[in-house]
SEMAR-363730 format. One line per 5 residues: their letters; for each residue x, y, z of C-alpha. Coordinates in nm, 3 decimals. Layout:
<pts>
A> X:Y:Z  ...
</pts>
This chain:
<pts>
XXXXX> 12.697:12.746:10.766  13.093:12.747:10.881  13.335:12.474:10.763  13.377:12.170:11.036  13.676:11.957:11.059
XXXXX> 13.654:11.610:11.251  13.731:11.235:11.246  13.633:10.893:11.177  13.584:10.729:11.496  13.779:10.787:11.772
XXXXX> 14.198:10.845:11.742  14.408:10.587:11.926  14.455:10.876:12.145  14.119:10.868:12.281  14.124:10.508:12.437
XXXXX> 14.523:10.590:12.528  14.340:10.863:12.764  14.141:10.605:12.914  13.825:10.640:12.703  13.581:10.394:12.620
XXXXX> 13.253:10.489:12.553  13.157:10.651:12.160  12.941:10.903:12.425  13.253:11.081:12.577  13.382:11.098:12.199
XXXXX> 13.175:11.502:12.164  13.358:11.646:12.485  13.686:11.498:12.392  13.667:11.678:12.028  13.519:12.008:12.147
XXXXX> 13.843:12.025:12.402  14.043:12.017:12.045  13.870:12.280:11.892  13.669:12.003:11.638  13.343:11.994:11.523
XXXXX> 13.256:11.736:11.335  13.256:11.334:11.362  13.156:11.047:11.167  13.002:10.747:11.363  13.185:10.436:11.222
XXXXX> 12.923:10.163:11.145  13.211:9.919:10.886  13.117:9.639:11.080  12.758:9.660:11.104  12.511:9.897:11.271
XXXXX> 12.561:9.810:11.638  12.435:10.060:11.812  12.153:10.077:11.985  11.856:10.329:11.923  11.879:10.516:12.303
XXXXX> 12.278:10.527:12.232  12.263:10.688:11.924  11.980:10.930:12.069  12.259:11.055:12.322  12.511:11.029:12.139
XXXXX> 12.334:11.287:11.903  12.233:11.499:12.193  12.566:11.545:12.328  12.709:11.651:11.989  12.484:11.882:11.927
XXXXX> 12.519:12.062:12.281  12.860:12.079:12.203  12.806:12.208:11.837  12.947:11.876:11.678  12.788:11.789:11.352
XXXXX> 12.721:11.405:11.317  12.768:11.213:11.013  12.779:10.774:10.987  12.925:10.569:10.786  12.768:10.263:10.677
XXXXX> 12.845:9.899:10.681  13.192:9.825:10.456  12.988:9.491:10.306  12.734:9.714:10.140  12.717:9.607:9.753
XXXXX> 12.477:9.764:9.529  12.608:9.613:9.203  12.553:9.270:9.308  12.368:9.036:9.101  12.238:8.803:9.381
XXXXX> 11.902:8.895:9.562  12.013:8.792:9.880  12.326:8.982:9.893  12.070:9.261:9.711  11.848:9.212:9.993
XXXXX> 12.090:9.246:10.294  12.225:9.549:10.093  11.903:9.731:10.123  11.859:9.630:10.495  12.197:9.769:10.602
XXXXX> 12.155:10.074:10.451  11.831:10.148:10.577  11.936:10.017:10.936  12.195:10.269:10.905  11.964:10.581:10.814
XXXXX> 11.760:10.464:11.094  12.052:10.490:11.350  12.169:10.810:11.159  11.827:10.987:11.209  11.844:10.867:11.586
XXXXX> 12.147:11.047:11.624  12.038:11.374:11.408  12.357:11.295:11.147  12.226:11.403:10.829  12.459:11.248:10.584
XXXXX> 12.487:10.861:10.586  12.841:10.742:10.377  12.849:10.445:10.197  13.064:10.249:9.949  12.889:10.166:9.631
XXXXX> 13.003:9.831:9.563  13.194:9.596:9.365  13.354:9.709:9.021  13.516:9.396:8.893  13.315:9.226:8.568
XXXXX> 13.132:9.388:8.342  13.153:9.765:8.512  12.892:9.892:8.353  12.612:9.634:8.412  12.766:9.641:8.739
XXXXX> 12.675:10.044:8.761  12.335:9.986:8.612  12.247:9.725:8.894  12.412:9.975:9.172  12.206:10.302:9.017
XXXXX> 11.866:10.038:8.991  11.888:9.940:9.378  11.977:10.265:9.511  11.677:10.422:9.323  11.468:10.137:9.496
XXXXX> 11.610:10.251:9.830  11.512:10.610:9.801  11.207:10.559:9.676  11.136:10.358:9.978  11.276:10.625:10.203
XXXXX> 11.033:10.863:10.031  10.774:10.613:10.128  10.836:10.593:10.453  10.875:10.971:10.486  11.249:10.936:10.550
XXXXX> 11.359:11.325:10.451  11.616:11.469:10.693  11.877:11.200:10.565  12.090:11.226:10.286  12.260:10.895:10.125
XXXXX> 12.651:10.975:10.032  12.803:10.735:9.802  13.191:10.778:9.829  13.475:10.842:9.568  13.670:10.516:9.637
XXXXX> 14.012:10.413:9.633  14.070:10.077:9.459  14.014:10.009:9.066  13.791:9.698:9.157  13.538:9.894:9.316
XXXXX> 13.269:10.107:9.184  13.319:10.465:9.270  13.469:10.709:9.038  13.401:11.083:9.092  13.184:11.063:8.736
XXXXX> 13.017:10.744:8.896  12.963:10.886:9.217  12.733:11.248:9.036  12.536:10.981:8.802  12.419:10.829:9.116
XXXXX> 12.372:11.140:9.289  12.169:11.257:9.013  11.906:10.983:9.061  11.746:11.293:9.362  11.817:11.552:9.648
XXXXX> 11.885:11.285:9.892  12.183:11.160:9.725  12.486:11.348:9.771  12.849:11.270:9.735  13.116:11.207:9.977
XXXXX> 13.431:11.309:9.812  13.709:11.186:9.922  14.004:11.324:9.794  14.286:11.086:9.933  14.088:10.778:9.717
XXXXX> 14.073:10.958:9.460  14.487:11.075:9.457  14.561:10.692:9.485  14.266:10.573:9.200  14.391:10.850:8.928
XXXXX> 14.806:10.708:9.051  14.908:11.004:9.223  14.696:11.243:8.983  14.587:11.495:9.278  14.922:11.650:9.320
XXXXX> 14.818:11.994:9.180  14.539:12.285:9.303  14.448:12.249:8.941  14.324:11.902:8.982  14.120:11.980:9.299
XXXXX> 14.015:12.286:9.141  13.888:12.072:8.831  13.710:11.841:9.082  13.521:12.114:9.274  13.425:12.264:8.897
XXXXX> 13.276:11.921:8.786  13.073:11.886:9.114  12.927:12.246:9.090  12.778:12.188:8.729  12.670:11.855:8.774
XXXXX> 12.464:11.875:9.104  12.491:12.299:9.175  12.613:12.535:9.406  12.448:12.471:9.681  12.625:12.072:9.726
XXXXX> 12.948:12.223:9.664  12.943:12.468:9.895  12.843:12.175:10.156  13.026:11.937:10.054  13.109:11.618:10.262
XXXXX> 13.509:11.558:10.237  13.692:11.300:10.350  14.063:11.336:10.380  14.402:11.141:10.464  14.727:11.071:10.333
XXXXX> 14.709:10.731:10.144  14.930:10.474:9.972  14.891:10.359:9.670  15.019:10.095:9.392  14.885:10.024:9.015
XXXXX> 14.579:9.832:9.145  14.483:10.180:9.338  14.452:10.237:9.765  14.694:10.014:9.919  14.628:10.161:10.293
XXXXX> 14.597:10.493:10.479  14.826:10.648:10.652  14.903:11.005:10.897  15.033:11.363:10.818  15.373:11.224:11.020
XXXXX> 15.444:11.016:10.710  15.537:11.297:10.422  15.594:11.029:10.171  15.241:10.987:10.099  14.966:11.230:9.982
XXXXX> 14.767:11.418:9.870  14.859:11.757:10.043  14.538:11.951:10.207  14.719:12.318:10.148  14.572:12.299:9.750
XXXXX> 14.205:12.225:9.839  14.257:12.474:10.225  14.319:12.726:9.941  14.019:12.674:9.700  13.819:12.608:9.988
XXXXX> 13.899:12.977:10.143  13.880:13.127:9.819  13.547:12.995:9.695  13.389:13.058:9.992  13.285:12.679:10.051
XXXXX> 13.181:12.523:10.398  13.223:12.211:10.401  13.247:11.933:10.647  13.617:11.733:10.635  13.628:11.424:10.764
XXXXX> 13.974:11.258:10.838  14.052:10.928:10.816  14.414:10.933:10.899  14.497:10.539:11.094  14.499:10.583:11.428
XXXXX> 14.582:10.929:11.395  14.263:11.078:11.254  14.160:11.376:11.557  14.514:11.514:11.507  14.529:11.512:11.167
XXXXX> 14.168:11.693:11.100  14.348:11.913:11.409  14.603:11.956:11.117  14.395:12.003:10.830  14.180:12.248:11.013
XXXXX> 14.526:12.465:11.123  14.648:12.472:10.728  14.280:12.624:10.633  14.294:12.883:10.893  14.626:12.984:10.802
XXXXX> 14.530:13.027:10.409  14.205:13.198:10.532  14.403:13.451:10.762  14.582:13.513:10.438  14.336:13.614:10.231
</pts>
């Protein structure tokens, strides 16, 4: 395995250029040196099923690793079937459209926080299970759901949070996103020893093996009392976190993971960034 750096969706840069189409999206990142993307699916799973079949086939020629990220309005912890229902379809629509395009990993946000958290966590962990055992059903194995570390207080999604629900099987890992979590803990990933007490918790909760491939997301955000306020670049030094801490535990553990930047508008050059910082702290070990 080797460690990939990409985006989410395409930079501004990309249309700028003259670029439309998500299928001229591989070529444009493998001129920059990136190998990694993550199909953006907020809005709802649009794409097609012959789309995301090409789109898959010209990442892969180009040794770009494919992830997706599901539909923003995905809430696991709600308490009304319908909304429970539509839930479970948009997910699954999405692991459809991620197996069409060979991404293994499949991002989502776990829902709504506000209330009674933990009956709100129960009824998140209860669906979820419900959706993986209906993946195993349908013999759905070469996709892996990735509830994310999230930003705001409201929502569910604490790095704890996000292992219980990984714990539920295999095909549940996490998507860790490090800027959410800087902005959720007020400014609290400011330190290596913070990542480095991150990385630790992952490893003995759900083993080696998901740390080492571990699915990162990354960006400078900011934040106020109430958590994520709104992303923005590596131009803008007021906000963090700083990627030099984690570069450094990365290269020194070893690890391989995939880093996914969400910088706005910005996000190509930035994982451009973030890749540069972990090649200079690996030259220098």
């Amino acid at each position: 395995m080797v460690i990939r750096f990409g985006p989410a969706g395409a930079s501004d840069s990309f249309y700028a250029g003259g670029h439309r189409s998500s299928l001229e999206v591989p070529e444009w990142l493998a001129k920059r040196g990136l190998n990694a993307f993550e199909y953006q699916c907020g809005r709802g799973v649009n794409i097609g099923e012959e789309t995301a079949a090409r789109l898959g086939g010209l990442a892969a020629a180009r040794g770009i690793e494919m992830s997706l990220h599901a539909p923003y309005y995905i809430n696991l912890s709600t308490a009304d079937p319908a909304i429970r229902e539509k839930t479970r379809g948009h997910l699954l629509k999405a692991v459809a459209a991620a197996r069409a395009m060979k991404a293994r990993t499949v991002v989502f946000h776990p829902g709504a926080g506000s209330g009674d958290r933990k009956a709100a966590f129960a009824r998140a962990k209860a669906l979820l299970k419900e959706i993986l055992l209906e993946m195993e059903e349908k013999g759905i194995t070469d996709v892996n759901l990735a509830p994310e570390t999230m930003g705001k207080k409201n929502q569910l999604g604490t790095l704890e949070e996000i292992l219980e629900l990984c714990e539920l099987g295999r095909q549940v890992v996490p998507a860790v996103d490090f800027g959410h979590m800087h902005a959720l803990t007020g400014g609290g990933f400011s330190e290596k020893s913070s990542f480095a007490a991150a990385l630790d918790l992952i490893e003995r909760r759900l083993g080696r093996e998901c740390l080492q491939n571990l699915h990162i997301h990354f960006s400078p955000i900011e934040y106020t009392a109430a958590g994520e306020k709104r992303h923005w670049t590596t131009l803008e030094t007021r906000f963090g976190p700083d990627f030099t801490p984690l570069a450094e535990l990365i290269a020194e553990r070893g690890l391989t993971p995939t880093v996914i930047c969400e910088s706005a508008g910005r996000q190509a050059e930035d994982a451009m960034v973030y890749r540069d910082i972990y090649l200079k702290v690996k030259g220098g070990k």
